[in-house]
Backbone as CSV, one residue per row, in Angstrom:
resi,resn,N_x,N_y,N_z,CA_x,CA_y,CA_z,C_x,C_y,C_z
1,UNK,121.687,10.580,172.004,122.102,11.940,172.312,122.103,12.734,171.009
2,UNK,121.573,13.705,170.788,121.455,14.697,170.036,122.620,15.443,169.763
3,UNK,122.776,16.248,168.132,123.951,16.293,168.097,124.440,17.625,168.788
4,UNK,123.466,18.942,169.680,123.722,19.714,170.515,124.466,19.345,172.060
5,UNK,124.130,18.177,172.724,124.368,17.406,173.418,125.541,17.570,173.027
6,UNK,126.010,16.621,172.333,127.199,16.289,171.943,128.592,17.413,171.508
7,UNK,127.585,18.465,171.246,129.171,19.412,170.852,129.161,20.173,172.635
8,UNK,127.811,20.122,173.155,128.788,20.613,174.389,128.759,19.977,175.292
9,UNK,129.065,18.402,175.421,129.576,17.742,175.853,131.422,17.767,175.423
10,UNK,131.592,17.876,174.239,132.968,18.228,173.805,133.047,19.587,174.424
11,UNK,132.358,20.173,174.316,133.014,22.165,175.083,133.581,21.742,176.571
12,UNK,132.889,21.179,176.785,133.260,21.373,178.457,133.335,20.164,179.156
13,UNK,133.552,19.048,178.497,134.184,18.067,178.999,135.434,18.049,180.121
14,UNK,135.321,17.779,180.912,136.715,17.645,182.514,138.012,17.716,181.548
15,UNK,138.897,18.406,182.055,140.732,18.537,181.421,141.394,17.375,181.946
16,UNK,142.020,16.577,181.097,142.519,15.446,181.711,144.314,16.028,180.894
17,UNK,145.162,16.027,181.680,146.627,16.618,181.455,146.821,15.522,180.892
18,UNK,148.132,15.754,180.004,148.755,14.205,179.396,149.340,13.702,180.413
19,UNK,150.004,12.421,180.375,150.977,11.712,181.427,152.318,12.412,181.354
20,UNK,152.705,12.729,179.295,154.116,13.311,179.521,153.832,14.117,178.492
21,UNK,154.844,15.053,178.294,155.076,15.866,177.150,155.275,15.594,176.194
22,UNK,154.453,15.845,175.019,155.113,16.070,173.523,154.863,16.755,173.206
23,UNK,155.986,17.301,172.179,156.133,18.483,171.412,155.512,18.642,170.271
24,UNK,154.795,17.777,170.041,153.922,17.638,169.032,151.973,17.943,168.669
25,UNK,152.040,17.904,170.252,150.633,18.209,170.818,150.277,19.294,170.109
26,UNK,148.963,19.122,170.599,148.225,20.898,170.562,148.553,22.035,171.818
27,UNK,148.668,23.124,171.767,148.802,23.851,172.876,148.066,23.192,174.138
28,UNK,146.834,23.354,173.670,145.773,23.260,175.132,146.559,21.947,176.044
29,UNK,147.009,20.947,175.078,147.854,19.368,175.853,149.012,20.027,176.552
30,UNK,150.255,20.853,175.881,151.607,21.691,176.407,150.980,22.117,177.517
31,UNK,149.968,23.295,177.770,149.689,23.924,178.515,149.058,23.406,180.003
32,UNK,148.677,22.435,179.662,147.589,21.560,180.832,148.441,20.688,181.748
33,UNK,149.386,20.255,180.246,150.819,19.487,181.262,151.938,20.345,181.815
34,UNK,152.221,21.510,181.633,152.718,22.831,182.826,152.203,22.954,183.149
35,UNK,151.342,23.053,183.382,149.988,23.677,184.673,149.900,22.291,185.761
36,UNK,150.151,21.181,185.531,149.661,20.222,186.196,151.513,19.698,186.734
37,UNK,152.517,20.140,185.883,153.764,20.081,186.875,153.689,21.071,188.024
38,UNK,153.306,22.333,187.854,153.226,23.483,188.721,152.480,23.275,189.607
39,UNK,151.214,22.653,189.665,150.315,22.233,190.311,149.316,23.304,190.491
40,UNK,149.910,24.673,190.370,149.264,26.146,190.461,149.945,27.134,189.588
41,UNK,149.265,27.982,188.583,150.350,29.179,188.420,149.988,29.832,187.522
42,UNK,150.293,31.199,187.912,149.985,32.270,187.050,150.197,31.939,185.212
43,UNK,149.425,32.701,183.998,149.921,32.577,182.741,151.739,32.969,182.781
44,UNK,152.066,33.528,182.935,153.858,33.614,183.268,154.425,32.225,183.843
45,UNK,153.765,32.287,184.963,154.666,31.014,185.281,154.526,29.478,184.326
46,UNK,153.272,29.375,183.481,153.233,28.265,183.024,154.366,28.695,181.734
47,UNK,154.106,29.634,181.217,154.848,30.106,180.074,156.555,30.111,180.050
48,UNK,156.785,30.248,181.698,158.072,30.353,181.966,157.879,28.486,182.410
49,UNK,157.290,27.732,182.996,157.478,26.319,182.725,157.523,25.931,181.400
50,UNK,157.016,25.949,179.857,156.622,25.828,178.837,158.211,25.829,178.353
51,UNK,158.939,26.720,178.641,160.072,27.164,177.883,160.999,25.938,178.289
52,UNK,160.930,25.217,179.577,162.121,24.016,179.638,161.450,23.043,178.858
53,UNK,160.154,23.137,178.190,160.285,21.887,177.239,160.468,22.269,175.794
54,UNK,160.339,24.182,175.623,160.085,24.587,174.118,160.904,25.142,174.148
55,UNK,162.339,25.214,174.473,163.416,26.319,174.639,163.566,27.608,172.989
56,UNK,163.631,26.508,172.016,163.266,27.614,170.696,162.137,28.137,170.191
57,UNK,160.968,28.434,171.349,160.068,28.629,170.899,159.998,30.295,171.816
58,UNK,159.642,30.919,170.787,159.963,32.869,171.506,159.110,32.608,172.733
59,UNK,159.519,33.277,173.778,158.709,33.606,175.041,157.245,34.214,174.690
60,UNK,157.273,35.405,174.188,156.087,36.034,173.699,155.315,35.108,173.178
61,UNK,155.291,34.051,172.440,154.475,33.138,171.393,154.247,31.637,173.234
62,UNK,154.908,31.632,173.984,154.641,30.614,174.791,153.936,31.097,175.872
63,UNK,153.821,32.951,176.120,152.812,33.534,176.779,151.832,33.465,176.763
64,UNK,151.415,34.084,175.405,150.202,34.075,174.541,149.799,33.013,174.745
65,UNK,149.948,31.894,174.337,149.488,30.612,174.312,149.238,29.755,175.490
66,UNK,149.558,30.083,177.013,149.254,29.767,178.215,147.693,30.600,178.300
67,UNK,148.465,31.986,178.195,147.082,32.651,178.571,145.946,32.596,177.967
68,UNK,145.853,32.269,176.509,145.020,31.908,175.607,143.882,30.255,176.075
69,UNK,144.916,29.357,176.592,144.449,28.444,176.854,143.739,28.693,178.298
70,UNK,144.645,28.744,179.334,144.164,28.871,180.716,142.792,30.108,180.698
71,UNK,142.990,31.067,180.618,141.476,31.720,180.221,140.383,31.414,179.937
72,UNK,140.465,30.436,178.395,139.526,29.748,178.019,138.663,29.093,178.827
73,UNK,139.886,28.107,179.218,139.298,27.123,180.309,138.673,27.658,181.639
74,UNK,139.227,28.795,181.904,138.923,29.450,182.892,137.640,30.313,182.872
75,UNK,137.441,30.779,182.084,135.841,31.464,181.390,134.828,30.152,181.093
76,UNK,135.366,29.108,180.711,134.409,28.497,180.510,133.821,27.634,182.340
77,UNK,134.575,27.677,183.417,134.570,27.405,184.405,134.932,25.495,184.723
78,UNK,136.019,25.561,183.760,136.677,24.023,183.856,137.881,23.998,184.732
79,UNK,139.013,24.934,185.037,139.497,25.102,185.755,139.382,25.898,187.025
80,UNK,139.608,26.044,188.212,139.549,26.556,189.204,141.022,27.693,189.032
81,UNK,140.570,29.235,189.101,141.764,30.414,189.182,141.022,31.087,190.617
82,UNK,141.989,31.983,190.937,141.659,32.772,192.219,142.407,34.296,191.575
83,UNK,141.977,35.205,191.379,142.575,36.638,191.477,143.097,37.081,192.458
84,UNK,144.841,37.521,192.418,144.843,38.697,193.533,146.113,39.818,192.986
85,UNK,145.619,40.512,193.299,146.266,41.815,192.951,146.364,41.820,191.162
86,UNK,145.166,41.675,190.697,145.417,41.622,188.736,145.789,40.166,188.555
87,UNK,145.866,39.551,189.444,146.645,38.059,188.155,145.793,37.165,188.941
88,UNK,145.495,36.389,187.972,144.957,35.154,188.216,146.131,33.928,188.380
89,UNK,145.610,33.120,189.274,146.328,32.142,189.554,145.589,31.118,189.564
90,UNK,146.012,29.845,188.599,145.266,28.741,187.887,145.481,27.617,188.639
91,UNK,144.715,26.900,188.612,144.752,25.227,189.419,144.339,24.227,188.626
92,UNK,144.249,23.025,188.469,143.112,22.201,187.802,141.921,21.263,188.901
93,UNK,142.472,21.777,190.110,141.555,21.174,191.057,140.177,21.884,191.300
94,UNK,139.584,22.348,191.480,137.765,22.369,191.245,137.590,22.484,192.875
95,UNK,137.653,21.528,193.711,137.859,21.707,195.027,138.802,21.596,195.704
96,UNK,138.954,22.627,196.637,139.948,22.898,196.638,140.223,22.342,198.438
97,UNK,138.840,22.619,199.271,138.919,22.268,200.862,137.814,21.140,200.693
98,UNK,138.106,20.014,201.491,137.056,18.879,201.230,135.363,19.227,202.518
99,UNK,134.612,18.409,201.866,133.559,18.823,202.719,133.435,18.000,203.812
100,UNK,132.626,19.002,204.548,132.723,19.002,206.299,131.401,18.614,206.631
101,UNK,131.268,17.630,207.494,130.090,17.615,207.740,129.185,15.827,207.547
102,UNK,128.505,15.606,207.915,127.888,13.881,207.591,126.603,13.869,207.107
103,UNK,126.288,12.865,207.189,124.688,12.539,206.322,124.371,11.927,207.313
104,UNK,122.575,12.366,207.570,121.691,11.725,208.328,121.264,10.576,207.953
105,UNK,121.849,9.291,207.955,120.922,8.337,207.359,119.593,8.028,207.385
106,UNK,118.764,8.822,208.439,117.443,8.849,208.754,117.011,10.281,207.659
107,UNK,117.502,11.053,207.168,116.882,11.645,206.540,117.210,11.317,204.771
108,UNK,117.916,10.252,204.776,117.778,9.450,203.677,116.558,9.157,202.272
């Protein structure tokens, strides 16, 4: 694999959430693991999840940093968001209704 391959294989590699929190992480880890307790949720709501694990960390600085991340991911089309009324609302599921329908084994 070539080393173009390889850096965007790192860009857009699948989000895998941590198992638990540390405070030590990088944002994008904080952020992925509120998003994945919530299961869904606006940049506010992860930011307002963020705060029961970062309580001294300013609101404004745990905003920024949801929305910074979830966007990303979201522009780059790694997470699944839905818009309504101005806000996006974030998921990490990709599909969301399973598919309908069978395979012809004769057209195999």
């Amino acid at each position: 694999m070539n080393k173009a391959d390889q850096s965007f294989n790192e860009e857009f590699k699948p989000v895998a959430p941590p198992e638990s929190y540390d405070a030590s992480a990088e944002w994008h880890d904080k952020v992925l693991y509120a998003l994945a307790q919530l299961g869904q949720g606006t940049a506010p709501d992860v930011a307002a999840k963020l705060t029961e694990y970062e309580p001294s960390e300013a609101p404004q600085t745990l905003h920024r940093q949801a929305e910074q991340v979830l966007n990303g991911l979201f522009d780059k089309g790694i997470i699944k968001g839905t818009e309504q009324d101005g806000e996006v609302t974030f998921s990490l599921s990709k599909i969301t209704s399973p598919n309908t329908g069978g395979t012809d084994p004769d057209l195999l």
